[in-house]
C-alpha positions as CSV (number, residue, x, y, z in Angstrom):
1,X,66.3,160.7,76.2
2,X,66.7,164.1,74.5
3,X,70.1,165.3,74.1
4,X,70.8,169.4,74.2
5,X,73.4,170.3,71.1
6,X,76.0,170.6,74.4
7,X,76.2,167.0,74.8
8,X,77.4,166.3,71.2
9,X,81.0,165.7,71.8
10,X,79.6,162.5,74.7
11,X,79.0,161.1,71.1
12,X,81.9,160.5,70.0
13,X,82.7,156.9,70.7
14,X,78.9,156.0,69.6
15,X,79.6,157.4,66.6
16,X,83.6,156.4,66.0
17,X,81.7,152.9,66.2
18,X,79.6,153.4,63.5
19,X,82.8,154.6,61.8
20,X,84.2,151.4,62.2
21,X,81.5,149.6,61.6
22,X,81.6,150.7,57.9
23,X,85.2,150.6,57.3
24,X,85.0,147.0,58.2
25,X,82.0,146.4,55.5
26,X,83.9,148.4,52.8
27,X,87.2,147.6,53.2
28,X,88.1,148.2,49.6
29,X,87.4,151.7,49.9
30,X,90.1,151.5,52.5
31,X,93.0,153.9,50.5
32,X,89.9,156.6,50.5
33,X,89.0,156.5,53.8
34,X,89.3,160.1,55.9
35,X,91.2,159.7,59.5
36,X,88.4,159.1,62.2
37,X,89.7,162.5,64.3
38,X,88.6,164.5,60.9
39,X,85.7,162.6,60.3
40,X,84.5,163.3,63.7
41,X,85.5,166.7,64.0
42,X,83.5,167.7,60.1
43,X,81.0,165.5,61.5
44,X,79.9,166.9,65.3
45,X,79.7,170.2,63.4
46,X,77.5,169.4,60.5
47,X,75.3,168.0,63.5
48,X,76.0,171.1,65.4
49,X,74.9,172.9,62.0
50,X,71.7,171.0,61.9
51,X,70.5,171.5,65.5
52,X,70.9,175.4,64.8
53,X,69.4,175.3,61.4
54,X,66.9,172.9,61.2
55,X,64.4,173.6,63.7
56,X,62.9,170.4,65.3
57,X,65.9,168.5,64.4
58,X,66.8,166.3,67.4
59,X,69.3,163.9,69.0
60,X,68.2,160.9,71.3
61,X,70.4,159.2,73.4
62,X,70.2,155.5,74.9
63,X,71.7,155.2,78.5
64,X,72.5,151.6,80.3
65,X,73.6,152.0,84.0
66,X,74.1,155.5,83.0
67,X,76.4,155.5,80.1
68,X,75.6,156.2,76.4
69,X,75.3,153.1,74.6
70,X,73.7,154.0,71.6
71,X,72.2,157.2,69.9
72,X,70.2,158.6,66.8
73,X,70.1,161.7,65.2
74,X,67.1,162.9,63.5
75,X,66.9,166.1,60.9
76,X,63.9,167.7,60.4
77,X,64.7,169.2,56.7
78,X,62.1,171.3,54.7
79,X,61.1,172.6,51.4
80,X,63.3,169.4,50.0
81,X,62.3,168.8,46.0
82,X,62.4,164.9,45.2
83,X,61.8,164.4,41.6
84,X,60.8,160.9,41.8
85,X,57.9,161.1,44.2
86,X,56.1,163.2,46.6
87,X,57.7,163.6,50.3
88,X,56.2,165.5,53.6
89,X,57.1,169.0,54.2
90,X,59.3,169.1,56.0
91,X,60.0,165.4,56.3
92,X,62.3,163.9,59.1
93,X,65.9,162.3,58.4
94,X,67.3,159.8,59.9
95,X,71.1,160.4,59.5
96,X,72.8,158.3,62.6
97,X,71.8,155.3,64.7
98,X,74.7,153.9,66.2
99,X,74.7,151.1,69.4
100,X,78.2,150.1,70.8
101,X,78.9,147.1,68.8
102,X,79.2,144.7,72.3
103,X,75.2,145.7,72.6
């Protein structure tokens, strides 16, 4: 289903999973890694950001037995140069797609 930007913060233990998620693949990088309340917090409002900014940029949520389980988010970004080959314009994103890790 289609998520409105209002919903964002319902996100936010889809997302602190992801969070994990890599933290546990890269734990050398541990000493660099930014407190999940921060990340989180810079992160919801860079999404925020794109929903205003980006028109057709979206968010789709997965529900089970009416809970989020899982949720992408999709940014529709234009006029983007790519030096090494030609892309759409605009060309869709995909920059989230988180499950909770039991599913």
């Amino acid at each position: 289903m289609s998520l409105p930007p209002e919903r964002l913060d319902e996100l936010e233990s889809l997302w602190s999973a992801l969070y994990e998620h890599h933290h546990s693949l890269t734990p050398h990088l541990a000493s660099r890694a930014r407190p999940l309340s921060d990340a989180w917090r810079d992160h919801v409002a860079l999404e925020r950001q794109w929903l205003a900014d980006e028109p057709g940029s979206f968010v789709l949520g997965a529900e089970l037995n009416g809970r989020l389980v899982g949720y992408a988010f999709v940014r529709i970004v234009a006029e983007q140069l790519a030096v090494s080959w030609t892309i759409s314009n605009p060309y869709a994103d995909l920059t989230v797609l988180s499950v909770l890790p039991e599913l």
